[in-house]
C-alpha positions in Angstrom: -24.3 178.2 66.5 -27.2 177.8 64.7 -27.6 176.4 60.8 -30.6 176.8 58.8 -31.2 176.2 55.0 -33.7 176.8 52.5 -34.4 175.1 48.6 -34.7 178.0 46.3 -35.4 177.6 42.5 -35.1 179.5 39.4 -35.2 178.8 35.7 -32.0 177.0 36.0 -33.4 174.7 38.3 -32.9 174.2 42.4 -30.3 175.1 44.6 -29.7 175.7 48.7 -28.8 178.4 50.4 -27.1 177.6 53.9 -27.2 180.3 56.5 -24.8 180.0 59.7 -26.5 182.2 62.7 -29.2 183.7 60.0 -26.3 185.2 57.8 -25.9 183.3 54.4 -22.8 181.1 54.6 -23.3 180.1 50.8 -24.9 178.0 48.3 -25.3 174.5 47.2 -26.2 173.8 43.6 -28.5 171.2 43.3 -29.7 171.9 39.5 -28.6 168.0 38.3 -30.1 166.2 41.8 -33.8 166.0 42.6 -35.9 167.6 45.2 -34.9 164.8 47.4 -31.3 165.3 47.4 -32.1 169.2 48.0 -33.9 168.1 51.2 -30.8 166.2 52.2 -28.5 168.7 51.5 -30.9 170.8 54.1 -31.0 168.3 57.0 -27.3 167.6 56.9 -26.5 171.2 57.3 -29.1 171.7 60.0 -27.5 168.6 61.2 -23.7 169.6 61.4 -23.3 166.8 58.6 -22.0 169.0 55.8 -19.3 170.4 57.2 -18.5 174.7 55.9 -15.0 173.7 54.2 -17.4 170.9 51.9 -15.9 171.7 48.4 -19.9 172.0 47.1 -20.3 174.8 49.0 -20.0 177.8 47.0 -19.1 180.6 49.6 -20.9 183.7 50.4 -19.1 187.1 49.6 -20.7 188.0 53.2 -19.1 184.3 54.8 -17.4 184.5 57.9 
């Protein structure tokens, strides 16, 4: 299985979309955290750290 995540930003601030076998799995909101806690969020995804059933995750509509 692969995991891959990107930091995205919009005018409400950052989030980080996680994506399980290049499909998005879902999103992590990150508005109230800095850039460093996005990149975080990123490695312990790509990691196997933060684990799919994490309650921060908000779930895709596409999520296996």
């Amino acid at each position: 299985m692969m995991r891959d995540a990107e930091i995205m930003q919009d005018d409400g601030g950052l989030y980080v979309h996680l994506y399980k076998n290049g499909e998005l799995f879902g999103t992590v909101d990150v508005r109230k955290h800095s850039i460093h806690y996005a990149q975080e969020v990123v490695f312990n995804w790509e990691k196997g750290l933060l684990q799919e059933n994490n309650t921060h995750i908000e779930r895709s509509d596409h999520a296996f």
